[in-house]
N, C-alpha and C positions, 0 to 999 in steps of 0.2 A: 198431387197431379194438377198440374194446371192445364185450364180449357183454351183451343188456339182454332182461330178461322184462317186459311188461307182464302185469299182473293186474288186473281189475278184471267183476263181476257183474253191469254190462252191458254188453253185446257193442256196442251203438253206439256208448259211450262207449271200447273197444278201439279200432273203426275210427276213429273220429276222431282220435283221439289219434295212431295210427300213420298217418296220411294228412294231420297237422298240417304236417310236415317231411320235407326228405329225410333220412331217419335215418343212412344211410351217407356222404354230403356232411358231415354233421357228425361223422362217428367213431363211428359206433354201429351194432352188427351183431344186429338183433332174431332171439333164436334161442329165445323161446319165448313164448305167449301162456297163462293162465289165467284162468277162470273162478270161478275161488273158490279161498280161503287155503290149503285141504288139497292142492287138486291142485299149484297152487303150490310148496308147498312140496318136494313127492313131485318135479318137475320140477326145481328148484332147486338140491336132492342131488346129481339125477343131472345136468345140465348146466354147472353153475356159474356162474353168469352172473356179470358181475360191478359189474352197474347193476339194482335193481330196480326199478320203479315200481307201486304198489300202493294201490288205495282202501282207504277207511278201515273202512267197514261193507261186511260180504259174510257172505253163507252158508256152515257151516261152519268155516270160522276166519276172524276178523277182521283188517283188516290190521297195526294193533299185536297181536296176539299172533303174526302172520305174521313181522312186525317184528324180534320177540324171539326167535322161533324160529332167524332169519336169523344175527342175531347171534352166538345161541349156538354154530353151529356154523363161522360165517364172519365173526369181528368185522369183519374189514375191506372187506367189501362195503357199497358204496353203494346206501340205499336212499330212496325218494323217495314221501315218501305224496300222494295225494290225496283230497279230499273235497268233498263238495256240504255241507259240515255247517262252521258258521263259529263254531265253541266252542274256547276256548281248551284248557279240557280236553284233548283231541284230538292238540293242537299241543306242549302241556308235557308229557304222556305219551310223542309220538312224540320230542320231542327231547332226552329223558331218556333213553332207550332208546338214542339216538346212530342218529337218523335225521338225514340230509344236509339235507334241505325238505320244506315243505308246500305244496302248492298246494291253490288253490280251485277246484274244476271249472271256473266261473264267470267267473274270472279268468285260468285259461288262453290265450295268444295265441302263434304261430309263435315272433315275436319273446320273449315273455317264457321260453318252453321253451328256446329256443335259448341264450338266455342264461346257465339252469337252468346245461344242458348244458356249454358252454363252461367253467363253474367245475366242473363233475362232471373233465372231460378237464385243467384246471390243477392240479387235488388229486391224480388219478391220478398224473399224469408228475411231481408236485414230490415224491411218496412215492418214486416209482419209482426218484431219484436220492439218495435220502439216505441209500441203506444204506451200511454204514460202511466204506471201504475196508479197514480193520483184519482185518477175515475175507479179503481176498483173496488169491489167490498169492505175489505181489510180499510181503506181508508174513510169510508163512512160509517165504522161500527168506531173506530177511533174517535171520530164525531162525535157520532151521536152519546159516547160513554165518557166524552171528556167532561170536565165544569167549563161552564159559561164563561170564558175570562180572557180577556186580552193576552196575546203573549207576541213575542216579537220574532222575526222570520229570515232565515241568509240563504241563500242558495250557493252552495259548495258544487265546482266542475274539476274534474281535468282537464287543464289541458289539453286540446286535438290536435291531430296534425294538421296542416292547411289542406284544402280540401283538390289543390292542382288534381294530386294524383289521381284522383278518386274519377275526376271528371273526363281528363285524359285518356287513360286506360281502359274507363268505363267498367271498373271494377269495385268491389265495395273495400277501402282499407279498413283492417281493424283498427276498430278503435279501441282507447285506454280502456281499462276495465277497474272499478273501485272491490278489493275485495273485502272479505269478512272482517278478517283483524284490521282495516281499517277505518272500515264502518264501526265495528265493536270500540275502537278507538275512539273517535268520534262520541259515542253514546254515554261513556266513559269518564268522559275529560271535565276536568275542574278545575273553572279559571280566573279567580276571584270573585268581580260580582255576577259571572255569567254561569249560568247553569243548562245542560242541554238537555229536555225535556224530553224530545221525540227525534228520530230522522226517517225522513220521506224517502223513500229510495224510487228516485222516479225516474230515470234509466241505470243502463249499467253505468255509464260516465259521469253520473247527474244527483246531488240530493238536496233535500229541503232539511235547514235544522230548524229546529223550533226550539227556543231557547225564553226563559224567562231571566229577568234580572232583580237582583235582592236590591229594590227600589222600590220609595212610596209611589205611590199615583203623581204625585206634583212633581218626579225627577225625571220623568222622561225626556227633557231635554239634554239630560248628561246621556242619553242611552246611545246616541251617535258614535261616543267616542269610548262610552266600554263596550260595542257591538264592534267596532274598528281594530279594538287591541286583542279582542277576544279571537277576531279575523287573522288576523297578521300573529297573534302565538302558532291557530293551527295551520298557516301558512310553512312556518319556519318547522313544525312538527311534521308537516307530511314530504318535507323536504329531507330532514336531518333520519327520521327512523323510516320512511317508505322511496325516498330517492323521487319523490313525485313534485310535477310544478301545479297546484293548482291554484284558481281564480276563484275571489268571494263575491259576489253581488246581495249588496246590503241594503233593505227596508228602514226607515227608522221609524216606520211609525209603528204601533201594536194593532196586531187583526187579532180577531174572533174566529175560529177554527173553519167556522162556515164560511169564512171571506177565501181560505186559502188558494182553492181550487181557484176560483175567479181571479183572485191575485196572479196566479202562478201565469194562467193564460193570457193575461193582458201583458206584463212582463219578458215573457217567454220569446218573445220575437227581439224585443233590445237585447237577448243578450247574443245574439247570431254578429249584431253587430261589434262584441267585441274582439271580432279579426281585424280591425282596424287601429287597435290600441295596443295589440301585444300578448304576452303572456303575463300569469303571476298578476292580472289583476289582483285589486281590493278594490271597488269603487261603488259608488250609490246607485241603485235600478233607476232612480229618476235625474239622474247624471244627464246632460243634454246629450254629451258623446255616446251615451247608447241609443240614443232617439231614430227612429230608421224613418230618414226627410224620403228618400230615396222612390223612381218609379219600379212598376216588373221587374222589368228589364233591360238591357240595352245590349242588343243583338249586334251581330257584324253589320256593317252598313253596307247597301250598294257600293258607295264610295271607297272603304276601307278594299272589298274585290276588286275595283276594277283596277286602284293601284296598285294592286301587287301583278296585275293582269297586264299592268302596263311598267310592270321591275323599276316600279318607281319610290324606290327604296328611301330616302330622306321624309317624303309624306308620307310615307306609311309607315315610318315609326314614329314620324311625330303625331299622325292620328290616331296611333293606339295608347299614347302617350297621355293623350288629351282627353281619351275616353276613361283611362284610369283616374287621372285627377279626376272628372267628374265624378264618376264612382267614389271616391274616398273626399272628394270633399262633402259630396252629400251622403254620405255612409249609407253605401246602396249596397246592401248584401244582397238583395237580389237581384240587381243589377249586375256585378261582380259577377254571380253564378252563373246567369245567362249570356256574358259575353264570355265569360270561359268557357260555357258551352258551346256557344256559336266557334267561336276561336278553333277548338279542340277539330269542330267539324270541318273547320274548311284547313287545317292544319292534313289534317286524312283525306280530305278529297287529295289535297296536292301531292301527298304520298302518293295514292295513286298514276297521278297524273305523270309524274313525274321519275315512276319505278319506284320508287323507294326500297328498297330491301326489307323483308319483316326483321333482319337484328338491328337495323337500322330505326325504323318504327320499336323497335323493344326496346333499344338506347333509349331514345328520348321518352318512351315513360316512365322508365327505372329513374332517368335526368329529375324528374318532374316529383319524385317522391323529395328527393333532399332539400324541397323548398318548403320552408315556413314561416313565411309571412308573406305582405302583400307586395312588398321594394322588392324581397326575391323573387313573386311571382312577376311583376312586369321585367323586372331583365332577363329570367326566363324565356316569357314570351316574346319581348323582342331578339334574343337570340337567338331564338326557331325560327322566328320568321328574318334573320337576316340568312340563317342555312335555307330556307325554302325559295328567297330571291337568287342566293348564290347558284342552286342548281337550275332556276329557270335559266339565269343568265348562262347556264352551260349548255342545257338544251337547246338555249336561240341562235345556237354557234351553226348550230347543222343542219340540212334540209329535215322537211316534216318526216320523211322517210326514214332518215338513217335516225333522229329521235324515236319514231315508232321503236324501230329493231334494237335498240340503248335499252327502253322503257321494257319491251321483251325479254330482253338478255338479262334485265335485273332483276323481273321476276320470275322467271324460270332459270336460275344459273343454275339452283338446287336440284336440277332432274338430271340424271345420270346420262339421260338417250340425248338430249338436248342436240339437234344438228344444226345446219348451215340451212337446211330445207326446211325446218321449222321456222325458224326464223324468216326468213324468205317467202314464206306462207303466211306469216300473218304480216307481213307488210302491202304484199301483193304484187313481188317482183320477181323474176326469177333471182335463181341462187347468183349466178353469174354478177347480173345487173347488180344485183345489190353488195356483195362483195368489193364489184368495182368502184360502187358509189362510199360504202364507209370506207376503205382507203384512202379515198381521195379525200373525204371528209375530214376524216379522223387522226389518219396518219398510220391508223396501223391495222390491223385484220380483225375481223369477223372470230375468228378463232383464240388470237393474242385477246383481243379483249374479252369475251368470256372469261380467257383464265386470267385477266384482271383482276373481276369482279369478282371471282372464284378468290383470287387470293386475300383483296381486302376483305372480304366477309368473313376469311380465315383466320385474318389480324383482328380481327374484331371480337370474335370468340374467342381469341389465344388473349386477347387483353382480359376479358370480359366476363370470361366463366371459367367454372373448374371442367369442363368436360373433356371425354377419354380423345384421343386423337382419331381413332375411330368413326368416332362419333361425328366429331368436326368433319373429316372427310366426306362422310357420307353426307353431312348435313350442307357442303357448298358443292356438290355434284361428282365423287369422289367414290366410285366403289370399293377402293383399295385403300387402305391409310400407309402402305407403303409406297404406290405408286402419289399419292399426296404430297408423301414427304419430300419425294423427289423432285416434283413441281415447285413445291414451296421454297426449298434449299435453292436448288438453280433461278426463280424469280425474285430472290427477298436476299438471298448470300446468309440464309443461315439454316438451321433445320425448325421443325416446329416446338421441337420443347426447346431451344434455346429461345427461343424469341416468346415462349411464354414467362420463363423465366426469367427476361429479364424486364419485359413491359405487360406479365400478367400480374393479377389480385396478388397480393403479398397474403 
């Protein structure tokens, strides 16, 4: 169960929020509510919580500098801002700061909070496991029981996937998993002059061999290259009997059992930097190319907003262009992370902004998994953001108006009742008026375009997934899947299983 304070300065907006969900059905133990950012805060000290949820403007202190505050004394508490206020500002500030989401008052539902949550509770428990078994018992009775003796040291990884997906989606991907018979393998193996003494198992991904070599004291400089051959056998071994790519990072000098731990964590951070080299390393820990030159971070820029704000498409892909080179040439893994973080956010602000569809938002994270490396990840990202120019430059086609009732109709096509008066209502025109104004805009009706949108979301599924036809229907505003199907055939010229079949999943 994890501890959660709501904050927010108005109290309606408190009760709702915590009368959305069963808070405790989903893992969540509400143990404190605020009023504004100071009392918050003064509560937060003394309680700990370790979920916050916080608006964005309040009297007293505001939720980014509540935000910051949080931070400061608890980096790794998860905090979740909200706001009635749809400025990116807002959004690049709180995700700079290293807030988990943003929501929109507006855009809150049971379902979309639940979901929030669900990835709040996958980031907790995947932290929760990854501490390093290296600090536990088991490894200082091995200590303390071993002889006093130099021995030499490789750290064996799997390969990960690149981390796009993980950051995108805001979901934790699994990762590779080393199991028994390949550890036991490992423990096992006998490889000329190398012998494998011990293996550290210090995540599930991750192991330390400790390895001595049948060498005097005076040959240690040959050890470089039988630690290199001994690398590169079980390279080609976990390849040829487990189908697996893994990477060696290689020590050449000999530590004393007590040095390891301290070894491990001084090291530990070069090797994040080797997403910059590829897969299937072998290479030395004190390699320069793992050296991490790099600052934090390098967040979105004012500058990088305001041209896309201004569909000034050529700068703005030669500015994110330029922010990668720097990243890679000074091997900023943490840099890298926090402008894909940044990236990711103002990528979903403009989903918003711009209607996005949720299969549309589901595209391009599923997109975002089949990238692994860093070349893939920059033409990735300038490809989303030449689709997020493409559709400003559609919305700039229309008055502010008939874009509001676009941005409506996209994300409501999925509600069965969906009318002309809905629509109409939240622009703030009558039905009439507005009618008259998207034909004239548009070209065609209030009603044709819904079932537009209705049909591409249709195509999109029919590409996209296996789901029942049913299912589709109901899911793009459809209570019938026969009356569907007839929409579909007479807007498209074919039925929906033919056109699954012939441009869905093989």
């Amino acid at each position: 169960m994890l501890d959660l304070m709501v904050v927010d300065d108005d109290v309606m907006v408190v009760n709702d929020l915590i009368g959305l969900i069963d808070w405790e059905a989903n893992g969540f133990n509400i143990v404190a509510l605020a009023y504004n950012g100071k009392t918050a805060f003064e509560k937060f000290n003394r309680l700990k919580p370790d979920v916050v949820i916080t608006d964005v403007v309040m009297p007293a202190m505001k939720g980014i500098d509540l935000l910051r505050q949080i931070k400061a004394v608890a980096p790794d508490t998860i905090v979740i801002l909200i706001s009635s206020y749809s400025e990116f500002a807002y959004v690049k500030e709180a995700l700079d700061l290293g807030a988990f989401g943003y929501l929109l008052k507006d855009e809150i539902s049971a379902e979309s909070l639940q979901d929030l949550l669900s990835r709040v509770k996958a980031l907790v428990q995947s932290e929760a496991i990854s501490v390093s078994p290296l600090a536990n018992v088991m490894f200082d009775r091995v200590v303390a029981s071993s002889p006093q003796k130099p021995f030499f040291y490789m750290i064996c990884e799997i390969d990960a996937p690149f981390p796009l997906a993980e950051i995108i989606g805001k979901e934790r991907i699994d990762l590779p998993v080393f199991h028994s018979a390949e550890i036991q393998f490992v423990r096992d193996v006998v490889f000329e002059q190398v012998r494998v003494r011990h293996v550290f198992v210090v995540s599930d991904s991750r192991l330390i061999l400790e390895l001595s070599l049948n060498k005097k004291p005076g040959q240690h400089p040959q050890a470089r290259e039988d630690l290199f051959f001994f690398a590169k056998y079980l390279q080609r071994e976990f390849g040829d009997r487990f189908k697996r790519v893994v990477s060696f990072f290689l020590l050449n000098e000999p530590l004393d059992r007590q040095e390891v731990r301290s070894f491990y964590q001084r090291y530990e951070p070069h090797i994040y930097n080797r997403i910059f080299l590829g897969s299937g390393l072998l290479i030395d820990l004190t390699d320069e190319r793992l050296n991490q030159t790099g600052s934090p971070r390098i967040p979105v820029s004012d500058e990088l907003v305001a041209l896309i704000n201004e569909k000034n498409r050529e700068k703005t892909i030669r500015q994110i262009n330029n922010h990668f080179r720097e990243i890679i040439d000074r091997r900023d893994y943490n840099g890298l992370i926090g402008f894909l973080e940044s990236l990711a956010g103002l990528l979903e602000f403009f989903s918003l902004e711009t209607g996005q569809s949720p299969l549309k938002i589901a595209a391009r994270q599923e997109s975002s998994k089949s990238v692994t490396n860093i070349e893939q990840c920059r033409n990735w990202i300038n490809n989303e953001i030449e689709k997020l120019l493409d559709d400003l430059d559609a919305g700039e086609k229309y008055s502010r108006n008939v874009q509001k009732a676009i941005i409506y109709i996209r994300k409501n096509y999925a509600d069965h009742d969906l009318g002309l008066s809905d629509i109409a209502d939240s622009v703030g025109l009558s039905t009439a008026h507005l009618g008259f104004l998207f034909k004239k805009e548009t070209g065609v009706t209030l009603n044709r375009f819904i079932t537009k949108v209705r049909m591409e979301n249709a195509m999109e599924m029919l590409r996209q997934t296996d789901c029942k036809m049913y299912d589709i229907a109901v899911s793009v505003g459809y209570r019938s899947s026969q009356y569907f199907s007839q929409v579909f055939t007479r807007q498209i010229g074919c039925t929906p299983k033919e056109y699954q079949r012939v441009y869905g999943k093989a």
